[in-house]
C-alpha positions in Angstrom: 108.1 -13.4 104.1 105.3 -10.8 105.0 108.2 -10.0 108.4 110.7 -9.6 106.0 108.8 -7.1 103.5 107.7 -5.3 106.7 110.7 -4.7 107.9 111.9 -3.8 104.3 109.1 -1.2 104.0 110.4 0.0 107.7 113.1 1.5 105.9 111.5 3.5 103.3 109.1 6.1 103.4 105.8 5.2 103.2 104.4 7.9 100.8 105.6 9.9 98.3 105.0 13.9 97.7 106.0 15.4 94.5 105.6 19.4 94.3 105.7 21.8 91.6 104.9 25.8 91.5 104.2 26.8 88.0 104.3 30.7 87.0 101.9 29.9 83.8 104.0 32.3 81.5 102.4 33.8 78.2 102.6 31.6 75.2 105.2 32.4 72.6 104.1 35.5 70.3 104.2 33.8 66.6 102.9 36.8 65.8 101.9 38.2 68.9 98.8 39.9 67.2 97.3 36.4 67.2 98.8 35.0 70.9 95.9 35.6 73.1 97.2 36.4 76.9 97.7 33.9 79.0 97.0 34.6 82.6 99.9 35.5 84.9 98.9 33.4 88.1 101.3 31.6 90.6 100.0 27.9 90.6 101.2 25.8 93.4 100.6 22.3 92.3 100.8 18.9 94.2 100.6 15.2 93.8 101.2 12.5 96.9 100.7 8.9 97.1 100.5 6.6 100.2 102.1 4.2 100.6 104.4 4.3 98.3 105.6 0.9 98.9 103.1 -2.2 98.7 102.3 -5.4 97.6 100.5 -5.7 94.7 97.4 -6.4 95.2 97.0 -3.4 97.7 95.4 -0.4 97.1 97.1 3.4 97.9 95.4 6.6 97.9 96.5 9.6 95.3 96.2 13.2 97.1 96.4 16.1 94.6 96.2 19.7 95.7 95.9 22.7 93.5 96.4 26.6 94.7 97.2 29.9 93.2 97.9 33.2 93.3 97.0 36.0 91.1 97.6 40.0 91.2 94.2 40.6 92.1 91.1 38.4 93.4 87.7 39.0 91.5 84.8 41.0 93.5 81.9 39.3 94.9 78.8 39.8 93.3 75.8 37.7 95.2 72.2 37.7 94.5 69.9 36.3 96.4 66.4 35.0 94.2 63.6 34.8 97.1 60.3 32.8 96.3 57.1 34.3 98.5 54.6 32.6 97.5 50.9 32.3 99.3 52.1 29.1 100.2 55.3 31.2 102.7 52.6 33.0 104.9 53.1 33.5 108.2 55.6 32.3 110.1 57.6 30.9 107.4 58.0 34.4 105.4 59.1 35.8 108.5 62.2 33.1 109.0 63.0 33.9 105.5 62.7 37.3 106.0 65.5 36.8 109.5 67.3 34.5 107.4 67.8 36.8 104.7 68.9 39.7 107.2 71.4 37.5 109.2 73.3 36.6 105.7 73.6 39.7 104.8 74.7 41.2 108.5 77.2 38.0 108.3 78.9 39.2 105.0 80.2 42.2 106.8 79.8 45.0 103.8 81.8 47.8 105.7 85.1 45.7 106.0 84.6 43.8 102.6 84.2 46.8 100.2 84.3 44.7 97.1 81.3 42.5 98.0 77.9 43.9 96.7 75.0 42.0 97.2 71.1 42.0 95.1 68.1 40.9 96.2 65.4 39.5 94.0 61.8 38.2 95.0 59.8 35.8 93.1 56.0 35.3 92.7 54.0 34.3 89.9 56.2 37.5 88.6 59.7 38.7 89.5 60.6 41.9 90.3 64.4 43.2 91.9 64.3 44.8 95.3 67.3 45.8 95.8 70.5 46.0 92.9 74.2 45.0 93.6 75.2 47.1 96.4 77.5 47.5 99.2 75.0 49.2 101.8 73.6 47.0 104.3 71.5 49.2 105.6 69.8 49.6 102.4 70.0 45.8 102.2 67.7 45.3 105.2 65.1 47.4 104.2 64.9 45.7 100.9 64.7 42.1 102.7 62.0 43.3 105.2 60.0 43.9 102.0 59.7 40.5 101.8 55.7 39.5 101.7 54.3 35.9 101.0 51.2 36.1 98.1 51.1 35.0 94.4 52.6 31.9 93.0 55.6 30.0 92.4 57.4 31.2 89.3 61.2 30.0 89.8 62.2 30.6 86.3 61.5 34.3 86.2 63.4 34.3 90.0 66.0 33.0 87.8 66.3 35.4 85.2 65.6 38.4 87.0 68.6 37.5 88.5 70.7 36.6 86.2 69.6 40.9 84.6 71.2 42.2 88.2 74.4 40.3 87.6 74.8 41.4 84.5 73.9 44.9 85.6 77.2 44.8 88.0 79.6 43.6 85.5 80.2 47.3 84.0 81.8 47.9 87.6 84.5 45.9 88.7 87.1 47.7 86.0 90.2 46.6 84.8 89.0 43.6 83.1 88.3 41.8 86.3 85.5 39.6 86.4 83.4 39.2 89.5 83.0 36.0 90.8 79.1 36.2 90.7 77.3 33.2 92.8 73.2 33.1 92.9 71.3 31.7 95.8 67.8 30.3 95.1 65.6 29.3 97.9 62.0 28.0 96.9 59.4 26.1 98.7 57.8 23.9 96.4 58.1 23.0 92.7 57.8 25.6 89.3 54.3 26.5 88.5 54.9 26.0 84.7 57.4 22.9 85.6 60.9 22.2 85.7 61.6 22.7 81.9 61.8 26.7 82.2 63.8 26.6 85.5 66.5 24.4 83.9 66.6 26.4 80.6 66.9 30.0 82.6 69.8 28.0 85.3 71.5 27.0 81.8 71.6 30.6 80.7 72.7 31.9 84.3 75.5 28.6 84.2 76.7 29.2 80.7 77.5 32.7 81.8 80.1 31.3 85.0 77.7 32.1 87.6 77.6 29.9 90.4 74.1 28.8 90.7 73.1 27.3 94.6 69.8 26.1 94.8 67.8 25.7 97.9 64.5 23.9 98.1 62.0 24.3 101.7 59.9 21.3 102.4 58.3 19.8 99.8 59.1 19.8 96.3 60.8 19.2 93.1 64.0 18.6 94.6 65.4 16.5 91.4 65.0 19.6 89.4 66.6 22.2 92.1 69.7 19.6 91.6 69.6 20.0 87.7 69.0 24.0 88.0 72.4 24.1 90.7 75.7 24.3 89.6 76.7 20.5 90.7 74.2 18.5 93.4 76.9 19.8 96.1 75.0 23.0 95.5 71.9 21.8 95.8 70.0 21.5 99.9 67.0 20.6 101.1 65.8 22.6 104.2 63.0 22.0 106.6 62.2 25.7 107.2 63.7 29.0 105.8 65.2 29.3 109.2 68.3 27.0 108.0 68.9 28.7 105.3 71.5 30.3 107.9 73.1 26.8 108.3 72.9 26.9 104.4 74.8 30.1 103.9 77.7 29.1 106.5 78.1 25.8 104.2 78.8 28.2 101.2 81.3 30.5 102.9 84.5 29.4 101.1 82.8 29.5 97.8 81.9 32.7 98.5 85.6 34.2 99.5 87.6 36.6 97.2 87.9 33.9 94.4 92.0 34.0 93.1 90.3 31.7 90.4 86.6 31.9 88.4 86.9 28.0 87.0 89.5 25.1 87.8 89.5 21.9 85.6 91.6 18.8 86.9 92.0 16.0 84.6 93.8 12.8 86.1 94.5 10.3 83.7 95.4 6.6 84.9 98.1 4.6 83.2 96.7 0.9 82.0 98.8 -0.9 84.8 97.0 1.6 87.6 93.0 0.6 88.1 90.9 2.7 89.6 88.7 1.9 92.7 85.0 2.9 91.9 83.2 5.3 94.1 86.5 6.3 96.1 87.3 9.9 94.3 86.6 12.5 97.0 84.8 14.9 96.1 83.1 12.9 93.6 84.5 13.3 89.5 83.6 12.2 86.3 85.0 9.2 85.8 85.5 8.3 82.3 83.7 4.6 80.7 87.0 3.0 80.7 87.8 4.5 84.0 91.2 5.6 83.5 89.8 9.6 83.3 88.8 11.6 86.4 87.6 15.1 86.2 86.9 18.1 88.8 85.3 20.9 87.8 85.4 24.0 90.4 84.1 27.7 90.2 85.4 30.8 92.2 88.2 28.8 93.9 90.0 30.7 96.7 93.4 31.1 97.6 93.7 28.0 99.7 92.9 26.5 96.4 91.2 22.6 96.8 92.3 19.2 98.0 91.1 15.9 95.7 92.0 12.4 96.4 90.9 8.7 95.1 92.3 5.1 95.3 94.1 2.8 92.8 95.4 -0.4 92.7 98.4 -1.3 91.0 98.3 -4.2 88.3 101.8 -5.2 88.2 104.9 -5.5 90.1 107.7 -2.6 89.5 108.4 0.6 90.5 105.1 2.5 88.4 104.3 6.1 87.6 100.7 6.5 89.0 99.6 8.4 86.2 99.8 9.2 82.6 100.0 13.1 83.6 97.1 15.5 85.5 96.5 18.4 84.3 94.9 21.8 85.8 93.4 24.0 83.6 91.9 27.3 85.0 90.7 31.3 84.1 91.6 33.6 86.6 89.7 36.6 87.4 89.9 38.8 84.5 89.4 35.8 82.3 92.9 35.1 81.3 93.5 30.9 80.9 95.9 28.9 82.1 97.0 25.4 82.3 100.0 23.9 84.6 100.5 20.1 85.3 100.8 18.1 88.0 104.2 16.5 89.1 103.9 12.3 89.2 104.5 10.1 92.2 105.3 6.9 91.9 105.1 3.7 93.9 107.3 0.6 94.1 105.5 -2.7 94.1 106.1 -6.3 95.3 105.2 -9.0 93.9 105.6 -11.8 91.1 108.6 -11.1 88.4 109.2 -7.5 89.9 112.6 -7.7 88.1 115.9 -6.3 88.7 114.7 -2.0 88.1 112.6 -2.6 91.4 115.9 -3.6 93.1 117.7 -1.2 91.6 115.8 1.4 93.4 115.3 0.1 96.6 118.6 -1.1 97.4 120.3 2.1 98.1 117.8 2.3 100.8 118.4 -0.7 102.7 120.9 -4.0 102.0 118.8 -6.8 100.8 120.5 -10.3 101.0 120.0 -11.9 97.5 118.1 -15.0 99.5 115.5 -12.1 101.2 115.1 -11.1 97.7 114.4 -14.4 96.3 111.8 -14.9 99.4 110.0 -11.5 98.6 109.3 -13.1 94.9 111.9 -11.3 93.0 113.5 -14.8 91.4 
């Protein structure tokens, strides 16, 4: 039996891509005084399973891929909130200090005009060094400021930053929002704890700026992951030296962003299960697990690529999902929301039926007896 249905499956493709590009057009003015804008974007959406043919039992992986384009990408608007404390003297405030001047040589000011980067240093105090700006030169003098002595206060980092972001957004003009992303790079935990780090990375995160957090050596590294934006952005270093390494990791969240927030939403069907632990990158996954979500900020033009694994439940040619979704604001704000196109897979086994048939027979002949071996009685 198992030759037969391979040499069925032989004959059909074994996966299935289904594509749709979406203009998101605005919502129907009833009245129009009342119709907020919708946001103009080009969303190329995608959904693929493989295989598409199986026996139940088997499990098959779901790709979906989400891009777009907009009229215009949001500025970059990167601060970098620098801890020196005592603890930093020596030769560990001079990698920071190298560090610091290497990421800013790599963002390449003079070509990228729309990039502006800040610099803020943390003690026991916090005080900015340099605002959002475009001159590297002026850049590097502010970073060679840099000078290890005081203590540790995180939080005030924090919301010093958080003041030169919102210093740059009267800049950008018409209504584009920058894509603002903050860097934080300490070497040990808060002085006052991790209760005023998390409440001032709440404020920063409740206002759409990316928040990376970057812990040296020792330290509360389970609050750095609750003050970053998702534990993705979250590292633990060795020495300030890799912060470098760091930075390079960061580089696509840090592009011209054609997006400043992407929601997917998958939602399974009750004869499609789940496989735990298989959604790549990770999502929220719902109690009943049947709802996977992926939250993204500052998404680029090549847009992202998510996958996980079900299994099919019963026999039949099955839509793998009730419907995903993709909801998003572009860079002046504007929201969206587009959905995905479903694949579907055809599955053998017990009581498929005659619709399973149906389908596949155009695609090959099937002698009524290979059906009956193949369980389709």
């Amino acid at each position: 039996m198992r030759q037969r249905f391979s040499s069925l499956v032989a004959t059909v493709t074994v996966f299935a891509v289904a594509i749709a590009s979406v203009q998101v057009l605005p919502a129907a003015a009833a009245p129009s005084a009342q119709t907020p804008p919708r946001s103009d974007c080009l969303v190329d959406l995608q959904a693929q399973v493989s295989p598409a043919v199986l026996l139940l039992g088997e499990t098959a992986d779901v790709t979906l891929r989400a891009s777009a384009r907009c009229a215009m990408s949001a500025p970059l608007h990167l601060v970098l909130v620098l801890g020196q404390p005592a603890t930093m003297a020596g030769e560990p405030i001079v990698q920071l200090k190298t560090a610091t001047k290497v990421i800013i040589s790599s963002l390449d000011l003079t070509s990228n005009p729309s990039t502006s980067v800040g610099l803020v240093a943390f003690q026991s105090t916090a005080r900015t060094f340099c605002a959002l700006t475009n001159d590297e030169a002026r850049l590097m003098a502010c970073a060679g400021k840099l000078d290890a002595r005081g203590g540790r206060a995180i939080d005030r980092g924090i919301t010093e930053g958080l003041k030169v972001l919102a210093d740059g957004r009267n800049g950008p003009g018409d209504g584009v929002a920058p894509n603002e992303v903050m860097m934080v790079v300490a070497d040990g935990a808060n002085e006052a704890g991790c209760d005023p780090v998390m409440s001032a990375a709440r404020r920063a995160k409740g206002q759409g700026v990316l928040v990376v957090a970057v812990n040296i050596g020792a330290g509360d590294m389970q609050c750095m992951v609750a003050c970053a934006s998702s534990a993705r952005y979250a590292f633990l270093i060795e020495n300030a030296g890799q912060l470098v390494n760091v930075f390079a990791k960061l580089r696509e969240s840090l592009a011209p962003a054609a997006l400043r927030r992407l929601t997917i939403v998958e939602t399974l069907p009750a004869n499609m299960a789940y496989i735990d632990g298989s959604a790549n990158p990770p999502a929220d996954v719902s109690g009943d697990k049947k709802t996977l979500t992926w939250e993204y900020q500052n998404v680029s033009e090549a847009g992202v690529t998510l996958s996980y694994a079900i299994r099919p439940l019963a026999p039949g040619y099955r839509a793998v999902s009730l419907g995903a979704w993709a909801e998003f604001a572009d860079p002046r704000g504007l929201l969206g929301r587009a959905a995905f196109p479903i694949p579907h897979v055809s599955v053998f086994g017990q009581s498929a039926g005659p619709p399973l048939i149906e389908r596949i027979a155009p695609l090959g002949e099937i002698q009524a007896a290979e059906w009956a071996d193949l369980g389709g009685r």
